[in-house]
N, CA, C and O atoms as CSV, one atom per row, in Angstrom:
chain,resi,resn,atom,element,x,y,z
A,1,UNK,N,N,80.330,157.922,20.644
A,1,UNK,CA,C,81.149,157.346,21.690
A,1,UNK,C,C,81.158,155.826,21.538
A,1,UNK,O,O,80.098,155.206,21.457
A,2,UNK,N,N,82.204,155.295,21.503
A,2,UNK,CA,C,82.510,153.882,21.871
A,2,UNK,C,C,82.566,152.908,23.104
A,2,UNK,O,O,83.000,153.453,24.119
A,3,UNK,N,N,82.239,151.655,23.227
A,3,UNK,CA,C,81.559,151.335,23.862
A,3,UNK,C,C,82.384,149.765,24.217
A,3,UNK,O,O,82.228,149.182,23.145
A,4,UNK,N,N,82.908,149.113,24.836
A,4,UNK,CA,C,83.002,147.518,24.906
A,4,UNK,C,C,82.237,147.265,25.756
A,4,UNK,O,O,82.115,147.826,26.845
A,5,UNK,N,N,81.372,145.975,25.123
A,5,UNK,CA,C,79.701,145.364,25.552
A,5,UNK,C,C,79.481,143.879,25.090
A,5,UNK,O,O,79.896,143.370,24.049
A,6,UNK,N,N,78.865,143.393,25.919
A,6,UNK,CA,C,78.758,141.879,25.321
A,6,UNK,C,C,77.493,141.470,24.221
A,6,UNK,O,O,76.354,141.703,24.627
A,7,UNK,N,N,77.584,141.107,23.387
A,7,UNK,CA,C,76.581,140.937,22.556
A,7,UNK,C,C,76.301,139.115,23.084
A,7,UNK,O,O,77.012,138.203,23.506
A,8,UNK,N,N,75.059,139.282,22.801
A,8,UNK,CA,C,74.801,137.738,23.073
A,8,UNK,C,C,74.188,137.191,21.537
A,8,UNK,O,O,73.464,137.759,20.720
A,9,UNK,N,N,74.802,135.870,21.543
A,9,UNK,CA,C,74.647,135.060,20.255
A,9,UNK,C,C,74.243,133.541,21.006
A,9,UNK,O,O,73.931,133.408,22.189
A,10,UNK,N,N,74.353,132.307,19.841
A,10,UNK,CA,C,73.500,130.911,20.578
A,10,UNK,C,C,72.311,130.845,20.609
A,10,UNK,O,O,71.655,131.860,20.380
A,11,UNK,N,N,71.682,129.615,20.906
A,11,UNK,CA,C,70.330,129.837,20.510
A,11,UNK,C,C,69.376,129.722,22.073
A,11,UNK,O,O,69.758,129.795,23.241
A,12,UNK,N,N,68.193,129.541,21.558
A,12,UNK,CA,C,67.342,129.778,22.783
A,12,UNK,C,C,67.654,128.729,24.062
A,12,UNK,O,O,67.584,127.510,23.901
A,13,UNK,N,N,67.968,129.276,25.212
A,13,UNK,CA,C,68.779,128.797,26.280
A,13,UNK,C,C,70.161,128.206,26.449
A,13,UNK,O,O,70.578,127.579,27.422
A,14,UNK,N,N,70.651,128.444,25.590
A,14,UNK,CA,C,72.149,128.190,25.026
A,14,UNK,C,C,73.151,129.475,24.978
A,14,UNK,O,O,74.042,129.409,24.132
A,15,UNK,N,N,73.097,130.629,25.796
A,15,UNK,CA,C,73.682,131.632,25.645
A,15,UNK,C,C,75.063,131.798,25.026
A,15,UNK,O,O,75.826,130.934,25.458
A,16,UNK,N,N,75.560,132.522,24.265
A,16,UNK,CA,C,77.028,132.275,23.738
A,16,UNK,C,C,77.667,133.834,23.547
A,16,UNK,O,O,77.510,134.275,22.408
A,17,UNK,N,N,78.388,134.759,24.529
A,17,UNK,CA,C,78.459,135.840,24.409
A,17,UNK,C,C,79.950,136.348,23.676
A,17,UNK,O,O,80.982,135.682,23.757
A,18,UNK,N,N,79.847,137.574,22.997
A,18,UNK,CA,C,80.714,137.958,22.210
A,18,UNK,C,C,81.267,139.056,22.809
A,18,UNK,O,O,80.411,139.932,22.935
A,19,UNK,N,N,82.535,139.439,23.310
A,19,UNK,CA,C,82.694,140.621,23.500
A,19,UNK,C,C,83.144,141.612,22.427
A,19,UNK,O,O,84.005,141.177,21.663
A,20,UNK,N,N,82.716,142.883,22.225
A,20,UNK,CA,C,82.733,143.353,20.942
A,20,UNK,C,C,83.267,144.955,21.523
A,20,UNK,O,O,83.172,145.258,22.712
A,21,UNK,N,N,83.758,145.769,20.610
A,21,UNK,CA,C,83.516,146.926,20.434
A,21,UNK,C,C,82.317,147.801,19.324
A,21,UNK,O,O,82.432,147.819,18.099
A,22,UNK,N,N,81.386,148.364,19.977
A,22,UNK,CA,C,80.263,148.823,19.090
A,22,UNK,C,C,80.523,150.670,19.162
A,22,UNK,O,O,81.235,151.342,19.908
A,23,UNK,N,N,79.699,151.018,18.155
A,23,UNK,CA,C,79.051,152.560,19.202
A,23,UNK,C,C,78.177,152.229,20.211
A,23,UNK,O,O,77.730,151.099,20.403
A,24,UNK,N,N,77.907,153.324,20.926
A,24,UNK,CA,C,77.462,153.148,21.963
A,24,UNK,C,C,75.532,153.057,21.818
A,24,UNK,O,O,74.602,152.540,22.438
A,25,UNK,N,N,75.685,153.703,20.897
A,25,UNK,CA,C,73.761,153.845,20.276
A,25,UNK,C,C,73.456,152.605,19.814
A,25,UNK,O,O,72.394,152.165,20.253
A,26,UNK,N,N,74.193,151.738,18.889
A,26,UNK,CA,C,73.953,150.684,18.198
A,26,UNK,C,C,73.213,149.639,19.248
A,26,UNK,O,O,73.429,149.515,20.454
A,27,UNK,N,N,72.403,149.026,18.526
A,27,UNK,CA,C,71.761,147.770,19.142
A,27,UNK,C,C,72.881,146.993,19.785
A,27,UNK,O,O,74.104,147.124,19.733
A,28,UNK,N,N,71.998,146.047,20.478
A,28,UNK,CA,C,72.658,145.181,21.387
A,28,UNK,C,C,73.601,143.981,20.449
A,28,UNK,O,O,74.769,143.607,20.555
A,29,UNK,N,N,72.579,143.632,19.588
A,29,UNK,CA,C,73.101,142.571,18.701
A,29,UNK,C,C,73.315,143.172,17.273
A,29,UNK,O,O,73.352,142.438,16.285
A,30,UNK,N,N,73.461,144.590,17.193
A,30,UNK,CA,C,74.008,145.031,16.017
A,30,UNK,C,C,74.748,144.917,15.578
A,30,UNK,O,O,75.347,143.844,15.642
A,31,UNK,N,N,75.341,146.295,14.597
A,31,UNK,CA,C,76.535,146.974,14.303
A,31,UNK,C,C,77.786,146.736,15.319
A,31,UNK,O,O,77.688,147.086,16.495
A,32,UNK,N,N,78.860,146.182,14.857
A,32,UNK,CA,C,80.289,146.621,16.022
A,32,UNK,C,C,81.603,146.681,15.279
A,32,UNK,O,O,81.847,146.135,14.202
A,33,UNK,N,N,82.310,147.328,15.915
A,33,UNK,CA,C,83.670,147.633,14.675
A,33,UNK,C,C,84.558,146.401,14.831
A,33,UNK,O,O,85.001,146.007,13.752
A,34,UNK,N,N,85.054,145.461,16.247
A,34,UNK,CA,C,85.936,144.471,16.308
A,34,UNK,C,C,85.535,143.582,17.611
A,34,UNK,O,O,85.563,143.998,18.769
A,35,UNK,N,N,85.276,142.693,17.327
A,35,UNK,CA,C,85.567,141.231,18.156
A,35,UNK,C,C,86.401,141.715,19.377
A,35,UNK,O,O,87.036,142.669,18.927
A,36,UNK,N,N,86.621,141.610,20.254
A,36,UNK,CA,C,87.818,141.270,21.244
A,36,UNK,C,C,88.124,139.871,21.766
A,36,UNK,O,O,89.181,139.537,22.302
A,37,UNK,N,N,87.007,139.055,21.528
A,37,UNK,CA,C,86.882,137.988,22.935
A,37,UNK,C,C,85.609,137.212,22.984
A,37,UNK,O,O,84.595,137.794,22.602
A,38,UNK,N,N,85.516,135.933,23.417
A,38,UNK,CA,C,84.376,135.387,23.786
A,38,UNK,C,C,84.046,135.216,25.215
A,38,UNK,O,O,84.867,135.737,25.970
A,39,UNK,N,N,83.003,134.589,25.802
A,39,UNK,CA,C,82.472,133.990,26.591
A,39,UNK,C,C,81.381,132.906,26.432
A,39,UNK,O,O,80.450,132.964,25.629
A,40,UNK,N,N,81.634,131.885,27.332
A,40,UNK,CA,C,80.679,130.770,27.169
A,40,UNK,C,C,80.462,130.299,28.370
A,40,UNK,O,O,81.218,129.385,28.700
A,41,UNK,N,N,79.383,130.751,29.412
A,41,UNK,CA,C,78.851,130.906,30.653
A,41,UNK,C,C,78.900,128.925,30.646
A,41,UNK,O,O,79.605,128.352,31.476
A,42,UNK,N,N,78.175,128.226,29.751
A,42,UNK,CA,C,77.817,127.133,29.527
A,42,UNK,C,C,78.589,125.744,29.886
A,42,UNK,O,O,78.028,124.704,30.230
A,43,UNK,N,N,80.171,125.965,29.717
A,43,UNK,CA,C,80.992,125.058,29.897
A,43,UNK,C,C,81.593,125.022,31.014
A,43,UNK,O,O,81.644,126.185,31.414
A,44,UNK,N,N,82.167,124.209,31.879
A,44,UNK,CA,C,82.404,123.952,33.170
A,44,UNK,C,C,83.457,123.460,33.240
A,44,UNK,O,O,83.502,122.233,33.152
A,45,UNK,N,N,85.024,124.414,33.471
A,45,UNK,CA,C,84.719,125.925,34.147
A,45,UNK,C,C,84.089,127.056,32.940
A,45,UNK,O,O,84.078,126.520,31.832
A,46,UNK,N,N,83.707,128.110,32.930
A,46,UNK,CA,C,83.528,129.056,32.147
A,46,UNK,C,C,84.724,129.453,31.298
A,46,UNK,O,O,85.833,129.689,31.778
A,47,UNK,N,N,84.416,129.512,29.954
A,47,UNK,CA,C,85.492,129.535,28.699
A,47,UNK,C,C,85.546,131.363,28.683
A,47,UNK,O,O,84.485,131.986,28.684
A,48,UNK,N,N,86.211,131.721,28.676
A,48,UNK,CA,C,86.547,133.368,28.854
A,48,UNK,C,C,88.240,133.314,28.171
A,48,UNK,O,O,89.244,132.787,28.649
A,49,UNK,N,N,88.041,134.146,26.779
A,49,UNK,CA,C,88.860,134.650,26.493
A,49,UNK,C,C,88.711,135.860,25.731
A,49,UNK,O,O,87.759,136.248,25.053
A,50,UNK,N,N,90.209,136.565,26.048
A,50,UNK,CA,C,89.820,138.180,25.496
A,50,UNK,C,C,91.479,138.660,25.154
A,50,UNK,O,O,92.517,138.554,25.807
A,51,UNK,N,N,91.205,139.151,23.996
A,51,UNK,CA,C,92.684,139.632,23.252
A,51,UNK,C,C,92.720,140.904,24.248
A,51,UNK,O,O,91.921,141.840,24.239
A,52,UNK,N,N,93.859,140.726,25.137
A,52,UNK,CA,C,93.591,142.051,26.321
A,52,UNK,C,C,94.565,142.936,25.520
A,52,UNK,O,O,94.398,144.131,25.764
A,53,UNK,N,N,95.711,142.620,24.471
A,53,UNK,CA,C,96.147,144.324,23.911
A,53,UNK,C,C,95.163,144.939,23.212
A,53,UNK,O,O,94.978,146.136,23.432
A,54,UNK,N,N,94.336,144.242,22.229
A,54,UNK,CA,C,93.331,144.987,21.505
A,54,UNK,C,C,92.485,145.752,22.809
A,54,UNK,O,O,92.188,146.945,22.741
A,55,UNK,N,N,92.207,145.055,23.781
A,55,UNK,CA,C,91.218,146.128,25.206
A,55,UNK,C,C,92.087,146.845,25.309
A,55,UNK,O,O,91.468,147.789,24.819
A,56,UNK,N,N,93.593,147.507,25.655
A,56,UNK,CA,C,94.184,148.223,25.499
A,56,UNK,C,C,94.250,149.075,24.824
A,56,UNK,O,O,94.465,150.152,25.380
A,57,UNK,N,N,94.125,149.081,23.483
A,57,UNK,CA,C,94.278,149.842,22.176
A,57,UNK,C,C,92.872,150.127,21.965
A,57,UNK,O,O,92.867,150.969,21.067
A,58,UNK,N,N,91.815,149.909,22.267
A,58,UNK,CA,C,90.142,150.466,22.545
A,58,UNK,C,C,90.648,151.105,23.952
A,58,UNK,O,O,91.156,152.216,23.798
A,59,UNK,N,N,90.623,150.776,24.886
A,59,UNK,CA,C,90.187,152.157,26.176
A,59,UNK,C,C,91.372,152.945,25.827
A,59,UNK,O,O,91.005,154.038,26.258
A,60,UNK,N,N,92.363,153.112,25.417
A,60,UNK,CA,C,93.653,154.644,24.860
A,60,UNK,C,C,92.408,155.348,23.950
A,60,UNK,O,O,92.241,156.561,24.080
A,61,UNK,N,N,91.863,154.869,23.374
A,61,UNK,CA,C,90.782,155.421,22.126
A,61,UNK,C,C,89.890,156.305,22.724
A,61,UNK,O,O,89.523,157.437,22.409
A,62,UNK,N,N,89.583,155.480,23.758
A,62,UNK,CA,C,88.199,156.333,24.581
A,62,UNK,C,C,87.127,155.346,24.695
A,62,UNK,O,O,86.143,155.609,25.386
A,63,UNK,N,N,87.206,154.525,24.239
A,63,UNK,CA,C,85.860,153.135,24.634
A,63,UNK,C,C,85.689,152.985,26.154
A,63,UNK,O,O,86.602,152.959,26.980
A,64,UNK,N,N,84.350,152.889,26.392
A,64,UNK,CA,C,84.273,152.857,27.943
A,64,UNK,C,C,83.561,151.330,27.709
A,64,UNK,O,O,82.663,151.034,26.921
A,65,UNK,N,N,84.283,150.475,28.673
A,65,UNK,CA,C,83.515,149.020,28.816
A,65,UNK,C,C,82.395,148.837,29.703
A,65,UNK,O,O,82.433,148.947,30.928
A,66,UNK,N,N,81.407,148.555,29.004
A,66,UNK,CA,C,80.253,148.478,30.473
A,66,UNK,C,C,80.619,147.770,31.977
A,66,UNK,O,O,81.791,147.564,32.289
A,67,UNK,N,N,79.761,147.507,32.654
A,67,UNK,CA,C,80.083,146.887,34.006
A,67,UNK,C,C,80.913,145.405,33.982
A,67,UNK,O,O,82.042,145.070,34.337
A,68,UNK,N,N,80.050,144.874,33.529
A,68,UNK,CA,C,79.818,143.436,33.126
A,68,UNK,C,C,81.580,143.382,31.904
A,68,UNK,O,O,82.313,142.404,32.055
A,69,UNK,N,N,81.791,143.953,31.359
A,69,UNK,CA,C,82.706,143.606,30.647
A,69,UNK,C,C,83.783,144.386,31.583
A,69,UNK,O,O,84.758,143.646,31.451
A,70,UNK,N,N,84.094,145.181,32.238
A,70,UNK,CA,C,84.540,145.822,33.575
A,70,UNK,C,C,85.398,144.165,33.798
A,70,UNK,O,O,86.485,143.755,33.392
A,71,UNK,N,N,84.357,143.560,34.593
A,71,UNK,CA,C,84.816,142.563,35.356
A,71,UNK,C,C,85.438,141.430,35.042
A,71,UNK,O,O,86.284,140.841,35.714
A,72,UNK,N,N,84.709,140.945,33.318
A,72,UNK,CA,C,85.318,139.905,32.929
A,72,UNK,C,C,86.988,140.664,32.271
A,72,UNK,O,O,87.823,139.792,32.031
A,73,UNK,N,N,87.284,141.580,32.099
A,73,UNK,CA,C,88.534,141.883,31.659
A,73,UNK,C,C,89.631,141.897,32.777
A,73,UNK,O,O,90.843,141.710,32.663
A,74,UNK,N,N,88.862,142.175,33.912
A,74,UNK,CA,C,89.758,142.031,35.498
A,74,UNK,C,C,90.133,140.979,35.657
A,74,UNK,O,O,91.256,140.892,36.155
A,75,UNK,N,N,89.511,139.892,35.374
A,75,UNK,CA,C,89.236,138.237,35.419
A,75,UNK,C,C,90.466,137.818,34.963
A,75,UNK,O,O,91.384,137.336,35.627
A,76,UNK,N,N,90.398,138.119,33.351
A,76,UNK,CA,C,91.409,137.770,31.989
A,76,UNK,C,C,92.616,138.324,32.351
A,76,UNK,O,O,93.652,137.922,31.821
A,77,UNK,N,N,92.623,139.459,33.440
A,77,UNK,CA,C,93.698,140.156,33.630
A,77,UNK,C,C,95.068,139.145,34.598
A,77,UNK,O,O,96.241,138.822,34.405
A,78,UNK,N,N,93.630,138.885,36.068
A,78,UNK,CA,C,94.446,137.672,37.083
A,78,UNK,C,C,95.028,136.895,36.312
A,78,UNK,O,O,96.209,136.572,36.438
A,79,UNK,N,N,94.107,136.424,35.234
A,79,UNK,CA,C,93.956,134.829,34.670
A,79,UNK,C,C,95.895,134.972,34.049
A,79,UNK,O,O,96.922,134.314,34.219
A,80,UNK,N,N,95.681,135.651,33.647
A,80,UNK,CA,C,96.890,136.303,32.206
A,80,UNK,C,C,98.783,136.134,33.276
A,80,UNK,O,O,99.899,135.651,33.086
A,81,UNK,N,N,97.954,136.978,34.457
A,81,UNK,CA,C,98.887,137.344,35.403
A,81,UNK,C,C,99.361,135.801,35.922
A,81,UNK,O,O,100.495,135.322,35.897
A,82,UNK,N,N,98.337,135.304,36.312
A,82,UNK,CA,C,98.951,133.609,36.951
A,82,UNK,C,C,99.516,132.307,36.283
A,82,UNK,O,O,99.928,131.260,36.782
A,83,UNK,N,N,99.366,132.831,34.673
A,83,UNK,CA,C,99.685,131.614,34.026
A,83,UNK,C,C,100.997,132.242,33.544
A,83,UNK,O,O,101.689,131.425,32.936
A,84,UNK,N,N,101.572,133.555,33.653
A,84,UNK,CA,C,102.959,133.812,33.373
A,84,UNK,C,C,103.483,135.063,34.568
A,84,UNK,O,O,103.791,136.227,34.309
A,85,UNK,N,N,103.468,134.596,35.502
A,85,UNK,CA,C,103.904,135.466,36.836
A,85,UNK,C,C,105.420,136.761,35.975
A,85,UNK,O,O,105.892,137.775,36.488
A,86,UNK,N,N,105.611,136.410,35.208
A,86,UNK,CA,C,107.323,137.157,34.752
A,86,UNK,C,C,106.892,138.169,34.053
A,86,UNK,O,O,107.345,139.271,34.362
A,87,UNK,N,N,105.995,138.090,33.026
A,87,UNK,CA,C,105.686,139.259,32.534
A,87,UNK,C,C,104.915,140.170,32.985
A,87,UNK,O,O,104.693,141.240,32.417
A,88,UNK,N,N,104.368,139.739,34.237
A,88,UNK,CA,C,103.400,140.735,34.982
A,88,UNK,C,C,104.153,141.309,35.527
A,88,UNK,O,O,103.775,142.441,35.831
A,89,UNK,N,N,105.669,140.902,35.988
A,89,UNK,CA,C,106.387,141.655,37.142
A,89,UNK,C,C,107.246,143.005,36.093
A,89,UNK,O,O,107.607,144.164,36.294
A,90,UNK,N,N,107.277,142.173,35.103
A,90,UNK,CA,C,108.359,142.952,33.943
A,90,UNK,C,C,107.523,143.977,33.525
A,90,UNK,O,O,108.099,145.026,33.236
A,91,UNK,N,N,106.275,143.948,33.415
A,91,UNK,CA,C,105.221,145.008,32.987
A,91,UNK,C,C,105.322,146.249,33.280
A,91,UNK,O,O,105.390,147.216,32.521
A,92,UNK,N,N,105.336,146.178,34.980
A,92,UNK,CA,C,105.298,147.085,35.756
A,92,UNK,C,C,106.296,147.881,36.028
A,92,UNK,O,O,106.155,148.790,36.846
């Protein structure tokens, strides 16, 4: 089973997170089949980006996103929605 999960990279107290698609067994900082996206808790405001068709084309697959990546894709979703109000309406 597949999995979207944040891997964490950066060094000690410098967090720098990756959002990835893995299996679901694989280590935290293992094995993963594709990138989606970063995060960088660190910069002010928080740097969050995420290729949301590739999250598309993983959950049609069957990838279940953990909690935590749950929320930051909801985020990317508003974010996506407010910086081009037309294609959100055209979407639907």
């Amino acid at each position: 089973m597949l999995s979207i999960r944040l891997t964490r990279r950066g060094t000690h107290r410098r967090p720098f997170y990756r959002i990835v698609v893995a299996e679901k067994r694989a280590k935290r900082d293992g094995r993963f089949i594709e990138i989606l996206g970063y995060r960088n808790p660190l910069t002010d405001p928080e740097e969050l980006v995420i290729k949301l068709d590739r999250v598309d084309y993983w959950l049609k697959c069957g990838a279940q996103p953990s909690d935590t990546v749950r929320a930051l894709i909801a985020r990317a979703r508003r974010a996506a929605a407010a910086a081009n109000p037309e294609a959100a309406v055209s979407k639907t």
